[in-house]
C-alpha angles and dihedrals in degrees: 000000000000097000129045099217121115128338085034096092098051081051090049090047092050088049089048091239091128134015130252088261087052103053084038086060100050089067122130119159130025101260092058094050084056086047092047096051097043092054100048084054093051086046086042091055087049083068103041102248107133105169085054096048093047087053083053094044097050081042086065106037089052090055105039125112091230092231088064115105090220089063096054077048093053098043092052091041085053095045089045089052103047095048 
């Protein structure tokens, strides 16, 4: 990517350019906050961390607009993780 507006910083943080608290930081509107948080669940759940990644998940789905994909994601990542 040419230009390092959002989502940037969720690429940068896959890539562990920069830290959680660092793409956290680079949040400016609500839907990225909801983005942001999706994705570092979904990052969380590569490693096996589930508590963290269901703190990430309910993060998300608090702060998504419901028409957002991500939040249909984070409802059913959180469903899948509490059975």
């Amino acid at each position: 990517m040419k230009d390092k507006s959002w989502p940037y910083p969720i690429i940068d943080f896959y890539l562990g350019r920069r830290s959680a608290d660092e793409m956290l930081s680079e949040v400016a509107e609500p839907g990225e906050q909801c983005e942001a948080h999706f994705f570092l669940g979904e990052w969380q759940l590569l490693r096996g961390n589930k508590t963290d990644a269901k703190s990430a998940f309910q993060a998300a789905v608090d702060v998504c607009p419901k028409r957002f994909l991500v939040y249909d994601g984070a409802v059913a990542e959180l469903k899948r993780l509490n059975r």
